[in-house]
C-alpha positions as CSV (number, residue, x, y, z in Angstrom):
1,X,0.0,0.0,0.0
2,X,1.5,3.4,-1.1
3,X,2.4,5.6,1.9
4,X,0.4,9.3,1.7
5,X,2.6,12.7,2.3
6,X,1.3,13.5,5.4
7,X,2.3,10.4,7.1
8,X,6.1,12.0,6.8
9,X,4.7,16.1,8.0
10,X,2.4,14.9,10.9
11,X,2.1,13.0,14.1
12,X,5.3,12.3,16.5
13,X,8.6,10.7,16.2
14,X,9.7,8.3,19.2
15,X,12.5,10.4,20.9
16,X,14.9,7.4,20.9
17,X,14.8,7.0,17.1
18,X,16.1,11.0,16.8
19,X,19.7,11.1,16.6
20,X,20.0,14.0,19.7
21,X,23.8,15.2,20.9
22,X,26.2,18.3,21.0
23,X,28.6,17.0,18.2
24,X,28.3,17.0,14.6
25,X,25.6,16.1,12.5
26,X,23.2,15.8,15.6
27,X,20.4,17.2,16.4
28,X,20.4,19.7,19.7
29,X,18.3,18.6,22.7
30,X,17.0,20.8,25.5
31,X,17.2,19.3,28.6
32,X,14.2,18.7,31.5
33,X,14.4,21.8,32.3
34,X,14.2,23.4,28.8
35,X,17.6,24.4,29.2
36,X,20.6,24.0,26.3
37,X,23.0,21.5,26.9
38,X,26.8,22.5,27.7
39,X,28.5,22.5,24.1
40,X,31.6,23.9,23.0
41,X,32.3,27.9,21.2
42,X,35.4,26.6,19.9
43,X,33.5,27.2,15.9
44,X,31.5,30.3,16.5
45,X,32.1,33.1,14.1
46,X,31.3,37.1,13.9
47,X,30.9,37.3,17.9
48,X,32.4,40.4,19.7
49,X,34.7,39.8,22.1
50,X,37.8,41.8,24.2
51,X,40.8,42.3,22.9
52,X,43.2,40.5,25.2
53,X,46.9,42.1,25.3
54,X,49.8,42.2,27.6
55,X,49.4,46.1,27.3
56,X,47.0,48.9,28.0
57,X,45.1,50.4,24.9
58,X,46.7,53.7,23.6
59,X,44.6,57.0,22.2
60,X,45.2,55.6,18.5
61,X,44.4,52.3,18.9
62,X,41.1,53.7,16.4
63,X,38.7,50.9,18.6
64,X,35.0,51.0,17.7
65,X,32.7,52.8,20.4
66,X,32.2,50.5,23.5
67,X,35.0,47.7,22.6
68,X,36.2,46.1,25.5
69,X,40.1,46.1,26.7
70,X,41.7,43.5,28.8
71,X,45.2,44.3,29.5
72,X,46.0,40.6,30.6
73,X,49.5,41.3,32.6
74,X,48.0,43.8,34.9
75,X,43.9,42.5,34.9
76,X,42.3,46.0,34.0
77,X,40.0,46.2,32.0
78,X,39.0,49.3,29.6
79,X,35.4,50.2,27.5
80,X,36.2,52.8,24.5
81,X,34.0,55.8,25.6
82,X,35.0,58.4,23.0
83,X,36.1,56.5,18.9
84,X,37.5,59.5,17.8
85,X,40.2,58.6,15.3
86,X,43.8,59.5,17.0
87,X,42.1,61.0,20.1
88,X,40.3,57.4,21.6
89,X,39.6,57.6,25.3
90,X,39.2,54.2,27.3
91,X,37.9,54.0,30.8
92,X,39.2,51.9,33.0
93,X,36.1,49.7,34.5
94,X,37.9,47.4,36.8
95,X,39.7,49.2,39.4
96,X,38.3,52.2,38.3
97,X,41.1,54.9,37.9
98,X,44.0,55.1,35.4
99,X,41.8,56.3,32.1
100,X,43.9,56.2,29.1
101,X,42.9,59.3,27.3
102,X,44.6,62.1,25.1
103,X,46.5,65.1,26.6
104,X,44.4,68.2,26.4
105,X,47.4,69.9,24.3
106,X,46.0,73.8,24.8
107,X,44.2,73.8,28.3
108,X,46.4,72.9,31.7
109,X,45.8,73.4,35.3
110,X,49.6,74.1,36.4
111,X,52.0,76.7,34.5
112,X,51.9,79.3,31.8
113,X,55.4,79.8,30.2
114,X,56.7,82.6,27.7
115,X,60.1,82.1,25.8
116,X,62.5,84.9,24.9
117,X,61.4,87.9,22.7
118,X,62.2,91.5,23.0
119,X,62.6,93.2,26.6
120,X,64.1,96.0,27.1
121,X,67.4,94.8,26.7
122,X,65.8,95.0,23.7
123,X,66.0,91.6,23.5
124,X,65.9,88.4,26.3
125,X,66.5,84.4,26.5
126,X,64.5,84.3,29.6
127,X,62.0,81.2,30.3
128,X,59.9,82.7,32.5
129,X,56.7,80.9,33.8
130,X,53.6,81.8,36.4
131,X,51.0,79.5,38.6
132,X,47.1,79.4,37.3
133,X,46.2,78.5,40.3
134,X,47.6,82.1,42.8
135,X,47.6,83.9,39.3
136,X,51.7,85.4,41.2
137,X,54.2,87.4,39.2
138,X,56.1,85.2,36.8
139,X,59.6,83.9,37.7
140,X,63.1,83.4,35.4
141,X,63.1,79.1,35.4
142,X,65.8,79.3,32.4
143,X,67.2,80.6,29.3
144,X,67.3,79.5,25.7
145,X,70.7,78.6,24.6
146,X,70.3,79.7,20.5
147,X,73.7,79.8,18.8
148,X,75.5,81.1,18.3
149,X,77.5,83.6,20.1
150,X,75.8,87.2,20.5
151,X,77.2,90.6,19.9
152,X,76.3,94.0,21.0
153,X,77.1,97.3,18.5
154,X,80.0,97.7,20.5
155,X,81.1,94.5,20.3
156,X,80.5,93.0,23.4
157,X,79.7,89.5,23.9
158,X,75.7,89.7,25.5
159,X,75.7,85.8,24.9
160,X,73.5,82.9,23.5
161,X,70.0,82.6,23.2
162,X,68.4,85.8,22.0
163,X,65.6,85.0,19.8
164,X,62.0,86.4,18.7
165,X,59.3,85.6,16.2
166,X,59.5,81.9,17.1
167,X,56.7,79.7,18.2
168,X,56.7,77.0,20.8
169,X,55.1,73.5,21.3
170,X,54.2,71.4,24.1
171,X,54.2,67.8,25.4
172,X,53.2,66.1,29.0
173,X,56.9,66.6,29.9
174,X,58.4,69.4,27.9
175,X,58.3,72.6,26.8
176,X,59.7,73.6,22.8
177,X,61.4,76.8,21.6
178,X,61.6,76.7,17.8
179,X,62.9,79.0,15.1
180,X,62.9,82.5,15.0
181,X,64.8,85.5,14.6
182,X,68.3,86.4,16.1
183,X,69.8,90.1,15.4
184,X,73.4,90.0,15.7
185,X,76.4,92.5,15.0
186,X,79.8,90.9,14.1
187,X,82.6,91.1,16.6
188,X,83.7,94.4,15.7
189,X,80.1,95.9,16.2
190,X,80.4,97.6,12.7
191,X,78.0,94.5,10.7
192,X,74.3,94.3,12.0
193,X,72.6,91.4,10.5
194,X,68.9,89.8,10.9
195,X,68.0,86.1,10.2
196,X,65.9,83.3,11.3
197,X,67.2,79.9,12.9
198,X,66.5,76.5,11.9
199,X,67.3,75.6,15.9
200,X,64.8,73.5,18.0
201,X,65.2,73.5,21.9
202,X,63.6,71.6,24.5
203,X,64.0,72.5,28.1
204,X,62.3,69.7,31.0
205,X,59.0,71.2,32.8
206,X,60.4,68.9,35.8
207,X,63.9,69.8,36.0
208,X,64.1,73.5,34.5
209,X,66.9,75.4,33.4
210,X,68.8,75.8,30.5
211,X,67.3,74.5,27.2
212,X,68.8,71.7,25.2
213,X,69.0,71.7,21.3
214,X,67.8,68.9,19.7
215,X,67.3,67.9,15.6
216,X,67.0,71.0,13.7
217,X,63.8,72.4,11.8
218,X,63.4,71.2,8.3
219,X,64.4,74.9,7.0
220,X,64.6,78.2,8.3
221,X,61.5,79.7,9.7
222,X,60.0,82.5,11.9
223,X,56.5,84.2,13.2
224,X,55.1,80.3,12.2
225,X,52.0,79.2,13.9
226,X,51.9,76.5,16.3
227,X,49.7,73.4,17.0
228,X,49.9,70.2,19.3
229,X,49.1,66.4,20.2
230,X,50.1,64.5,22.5
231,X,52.5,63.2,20.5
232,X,53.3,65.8,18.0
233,X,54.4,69.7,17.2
234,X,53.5,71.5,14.5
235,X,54.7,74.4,12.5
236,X,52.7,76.0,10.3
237,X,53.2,78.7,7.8
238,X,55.7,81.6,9.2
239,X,58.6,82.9,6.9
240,X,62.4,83.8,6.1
241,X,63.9,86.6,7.2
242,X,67.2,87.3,6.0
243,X,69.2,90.8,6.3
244,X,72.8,88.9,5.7
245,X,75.5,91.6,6.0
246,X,77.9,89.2,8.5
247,X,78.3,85.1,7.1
248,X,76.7,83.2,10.0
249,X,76.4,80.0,9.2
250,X,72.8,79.4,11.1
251,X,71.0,82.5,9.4
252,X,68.7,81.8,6.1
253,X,71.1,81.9,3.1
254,X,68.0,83.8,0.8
255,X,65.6,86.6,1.8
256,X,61.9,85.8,1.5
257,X,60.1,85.7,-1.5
258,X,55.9,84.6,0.0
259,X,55.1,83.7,3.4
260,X,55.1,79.4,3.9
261,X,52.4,77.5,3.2
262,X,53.6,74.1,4.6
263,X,52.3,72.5,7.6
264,X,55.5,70.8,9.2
265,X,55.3,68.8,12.5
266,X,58.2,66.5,14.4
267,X,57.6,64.1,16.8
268,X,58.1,64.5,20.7
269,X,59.6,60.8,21.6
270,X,62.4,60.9,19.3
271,X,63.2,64.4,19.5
272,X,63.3,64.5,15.4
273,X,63.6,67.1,12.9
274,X,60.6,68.0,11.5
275,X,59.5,66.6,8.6
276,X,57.1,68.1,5.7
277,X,53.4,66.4,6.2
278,X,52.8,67.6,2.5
279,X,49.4,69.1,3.5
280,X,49.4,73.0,3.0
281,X,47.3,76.3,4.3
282,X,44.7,77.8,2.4
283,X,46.9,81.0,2.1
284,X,50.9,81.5,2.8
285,X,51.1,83.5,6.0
286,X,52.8,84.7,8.7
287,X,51.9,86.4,12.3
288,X,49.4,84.4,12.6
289,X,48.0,82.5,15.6
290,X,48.1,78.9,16.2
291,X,45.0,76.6,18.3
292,X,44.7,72.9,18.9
293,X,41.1,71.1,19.5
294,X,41.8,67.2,20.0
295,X,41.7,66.4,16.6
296,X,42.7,69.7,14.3
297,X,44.9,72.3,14.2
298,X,43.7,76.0,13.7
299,X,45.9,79.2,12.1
300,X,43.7,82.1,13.2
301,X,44.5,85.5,10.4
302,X,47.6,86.4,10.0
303,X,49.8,88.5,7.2
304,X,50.9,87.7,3.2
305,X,54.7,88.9,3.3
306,X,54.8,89.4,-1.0
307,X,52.7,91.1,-1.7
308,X,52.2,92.5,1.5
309,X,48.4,92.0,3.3
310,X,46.4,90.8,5.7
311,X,44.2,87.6,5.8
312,X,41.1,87.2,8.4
313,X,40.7,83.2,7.9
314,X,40.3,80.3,10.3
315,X,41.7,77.5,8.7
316,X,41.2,73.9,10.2
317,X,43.5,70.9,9.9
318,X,43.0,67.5,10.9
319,X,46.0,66.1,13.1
320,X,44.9,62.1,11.7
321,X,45.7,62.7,8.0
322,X,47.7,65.0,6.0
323,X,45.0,67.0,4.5
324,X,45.1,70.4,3.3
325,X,43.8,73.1,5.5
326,X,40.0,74.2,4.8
327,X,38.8,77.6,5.6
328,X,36.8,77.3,8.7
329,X,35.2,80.7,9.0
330,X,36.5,84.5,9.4
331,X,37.8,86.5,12.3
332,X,35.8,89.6,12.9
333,X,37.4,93.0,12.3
334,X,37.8,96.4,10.2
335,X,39.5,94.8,7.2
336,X,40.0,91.3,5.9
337,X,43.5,91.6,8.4
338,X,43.9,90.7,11.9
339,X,47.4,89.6,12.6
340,X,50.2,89.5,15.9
341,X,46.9,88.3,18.5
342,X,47.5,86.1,21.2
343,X,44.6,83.4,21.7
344,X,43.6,79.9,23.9
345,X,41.2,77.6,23.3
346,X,38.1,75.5,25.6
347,X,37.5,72.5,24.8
348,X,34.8,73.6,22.5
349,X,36.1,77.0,21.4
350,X,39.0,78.6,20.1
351,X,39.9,82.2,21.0
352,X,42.1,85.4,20.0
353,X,42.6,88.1,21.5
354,X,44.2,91.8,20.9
355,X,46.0,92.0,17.5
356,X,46.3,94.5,14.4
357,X,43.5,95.1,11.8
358,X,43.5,99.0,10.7
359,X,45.0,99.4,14.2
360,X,45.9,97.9,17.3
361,X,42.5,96.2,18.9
362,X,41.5,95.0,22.8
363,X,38.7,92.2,21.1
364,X,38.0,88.7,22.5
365,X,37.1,87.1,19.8
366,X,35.5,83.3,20.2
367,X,34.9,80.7,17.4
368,X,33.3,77.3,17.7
369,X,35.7,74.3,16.9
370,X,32.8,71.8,15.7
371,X,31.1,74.5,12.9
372,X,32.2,76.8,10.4
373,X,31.6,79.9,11.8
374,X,32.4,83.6,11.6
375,X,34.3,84.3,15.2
376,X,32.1,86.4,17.4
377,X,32.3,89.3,20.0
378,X,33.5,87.5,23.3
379,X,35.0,90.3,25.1
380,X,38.1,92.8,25.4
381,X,41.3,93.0,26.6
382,X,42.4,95.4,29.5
383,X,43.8,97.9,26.6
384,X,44.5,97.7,22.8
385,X,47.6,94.9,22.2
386,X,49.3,93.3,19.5
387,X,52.3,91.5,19.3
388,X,51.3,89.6,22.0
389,X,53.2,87.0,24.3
390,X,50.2,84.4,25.1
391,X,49.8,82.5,22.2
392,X,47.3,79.3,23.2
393,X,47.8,79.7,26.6
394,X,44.9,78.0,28.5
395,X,43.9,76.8,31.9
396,X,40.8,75.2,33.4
397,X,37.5,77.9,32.1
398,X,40.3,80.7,31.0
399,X,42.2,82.1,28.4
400,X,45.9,84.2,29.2
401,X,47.1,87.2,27.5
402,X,50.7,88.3,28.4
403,X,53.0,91.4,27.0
404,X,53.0,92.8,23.8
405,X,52.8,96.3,22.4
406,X,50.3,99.0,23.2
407,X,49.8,102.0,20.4
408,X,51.0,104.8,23.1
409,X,54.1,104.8,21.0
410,X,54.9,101.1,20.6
411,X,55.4,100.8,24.4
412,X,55.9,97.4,25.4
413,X,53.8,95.9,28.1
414,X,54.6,93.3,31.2
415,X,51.0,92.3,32.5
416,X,49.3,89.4,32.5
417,X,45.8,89.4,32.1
418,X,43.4,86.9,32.0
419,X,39.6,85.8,30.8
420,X,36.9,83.6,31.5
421,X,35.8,81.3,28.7
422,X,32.7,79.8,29.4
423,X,30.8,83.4,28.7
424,X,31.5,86.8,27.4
425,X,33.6,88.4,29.6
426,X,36.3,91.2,29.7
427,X,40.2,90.4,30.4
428,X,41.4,91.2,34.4
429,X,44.9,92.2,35.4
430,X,46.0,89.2,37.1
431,X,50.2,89.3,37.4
432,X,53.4,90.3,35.9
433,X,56.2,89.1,33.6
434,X,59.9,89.1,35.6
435,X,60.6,92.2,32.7
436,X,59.3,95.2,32.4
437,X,58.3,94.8,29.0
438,X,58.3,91.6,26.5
439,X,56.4,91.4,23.5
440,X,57.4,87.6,21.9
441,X,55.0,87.7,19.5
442,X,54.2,84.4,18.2
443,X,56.8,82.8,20.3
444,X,53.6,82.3,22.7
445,X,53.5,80.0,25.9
446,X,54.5,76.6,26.5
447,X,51.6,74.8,29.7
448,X,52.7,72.1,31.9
């Protein structure tokens, strides 16, 4: 007798003629208590899991939002809370302290520092530095050690270390001097020359004193812009000066023909010469002013050198790649110029402050980092500045402003002034710089 179709798709199978077990080719089995039976994971595929290493994560590990960290040696264990590509932060969810997160490379709690300039000697290699926290007088920690030897018009030998128009960089440990101009008069005192330096210096924010040289900038450079990670300086923009009556060997060989356009950078553990990240500024420029967010680097105005003008862009790099700049937005002012102003940054907002449009100005201007924006009114300084000291220099809900030169015929200034961030709000005379005048311009501070 033929069998019909539904005597295979209906009724029940005895339970001991169904081949049941947790190896191949069986079928799976829940138990009396509707339970599944203990099998092995050995063969699954596509399931999450921690990364097990003998190592903590690092800020560019580039994880994926909430993967987990298991630093096998030690037994923490990390989630990442913040993906951001070069700038990941990983909380620590075992014993609960010891984050790994990026240094905040423009807002400290601890030191402002400014870095030679002019003084009224006219000139100074002092590294002087003041607390946030008693907002005190600042205090000579060290000199910069530029070469090479010094002289007076008479002569004389004033020494090493005289520089201006520089920038400086930061990292957790150190503070970095780099570039700049350094007038000198031959031996005699009858040559005067001007030039800019290829010389990088780091001096210890642990053990201060004297600065050390280390590997030289990739070419000759002064009033560049600077920007920082944790892990890197940058350089960007700036210009040659060259007024070469006496042969010294460390002054540019040429005179300037445009202001830079490169973006350079060098890296803080090796102590290496910069290198050339092949990514560019909207505009070449000098005098400008140099922010850092977490992830880009901003160059705030600043000045075309031939032809001679003014430029009043924000332009925005990003730190993971080596893409050109893009104009982020405009500063606010008279003209399309706004050049020599000091500036700091929140950790939503950059800022500039003082500078030279038609004429010298006392604005606080703000800009947002995560929108292209024109920067608005924030504030003003205690008087009309420019060729300020405090380039970047941050705390904890303020922005410093330190030295520069006032319109009352050029006089040079010693306070330090500072502003809160968080709202509009006007500049207050906090302290004083160890001279009784310094205007480093874009040599600006270094924060530990």
């Amino acid at each position: 007798t033929a069998l019909s179709a539904t005597a295979f798709t209906t009724g029940t199978l005895a339970t001991a003629r169904i081949d049941t077990g947790t190896t191949a080719g069986k079928i799976l089995q829940l138990d009396g208590s509707a339970r599944i039976p203990a099998i092995s994971g050995a063969n699954l595929t596509n399931v999450p899991g921690p990364t097990n290493s003998t190592s903590d994560p690092a800020v560019d590990t580039n994880s994926t939002l909430g993967a987990k960290w298991i630093n096998k040696t030690s037994g923490e264990v990390y989630i990442c809370t913040d993906a951001t590509a070069g700038a990941n932060v990983w909380t620590n969810v075992g014993a609960g302290t010891g984050d790994i997160a990026p240094i905040w490379p423009m807002q400290t709690s601890n030191y402002g520092y400014v870095c030679g300039g002019t003084s009224t000697g006219p000139l100074t290699k002092d590294i002087q530095r003041w607390a946030y926290a008693s907002d005190t007088n600042a205090t000579d920690v060290g000199d910069l050690q530029c070469d090479p030897v010094v002289y007076n018009s008479s002569g004389t030998n004033i020494g090493k270390g005289l520089r201006y128009y520089g920038s400086t960089n930061m990292s957790a440990t150190y503070g970095y001097s780099n570039g700049g101009n350094v007038p000198q008069y031959n031996n005699s005192g009858g040559a005067y020359a001007i030039g800019s330096t290829k010389r990088n210096e780091k001096f210890s924010f642990a053990s201060l004193g004297t600065a050390t040289s280390i590997a030289d900038l990739r070419k000759h450079m002064a009033t560049q812009s600077s920007c920082n990670t944790s892990t890197h300086g940058y350089c960007a923009g700036g210009y040659i000066s060259s007024n070469n009556t006496p042969s010294y060997s460390f002054f540019a060989a040429t005179a300037p023909t445009a202001g830079y356009e490169d973006i350079d950078k060098f890296a803080y553990a090796s102590d290496a010469a910069t290198v050339d990240t092949t990514a560019n500024l909207t505009v070449g420029r000098a005098n400008a002013m140099g922010l850092s967010s977490l992830t880009h680097g901003y160059v705030c105005g600043g000045s075309t050198y031939i032809p001679a003008g003014g430029v009043n862009i924000i332009d925005k790099f990003p730190f993971a790649s080596s893409a050109n700049a893009v104009d982020h937005g405009d500063l606010i002012g008279g003209s399309t110029t706004m050049k020599q102003c000091g500036g700091s940054a929140s950790t939503t907002h950059g800022y500039t402050h003082g500078g030279y449009d038609t004429d010298f100005v006392n604005t606080i201007q703000s800009f947002a980092f995560s929108s292209n924006t024109t920067a608005s009114d924030h504030g003003d300084l205690i008087e009309v500045a420019a060729y300020i000291s405090a380039s970047g220099s941050s705390t904890q809900g303020y922005g410093y402003s330190c030295g520069g030169y006032s319109t009352q015929s050029w006089t040079k200034l010693n306070r330090i002034s500072k502003y809160a961030q968080a709202s509009a709000a006007n500049a207050t005379d906090v302290a004083d710089l160890v001279t009784t005048s310094v205007s480093a311009s874009t040599y600006g501070i270094c924060q530990s």
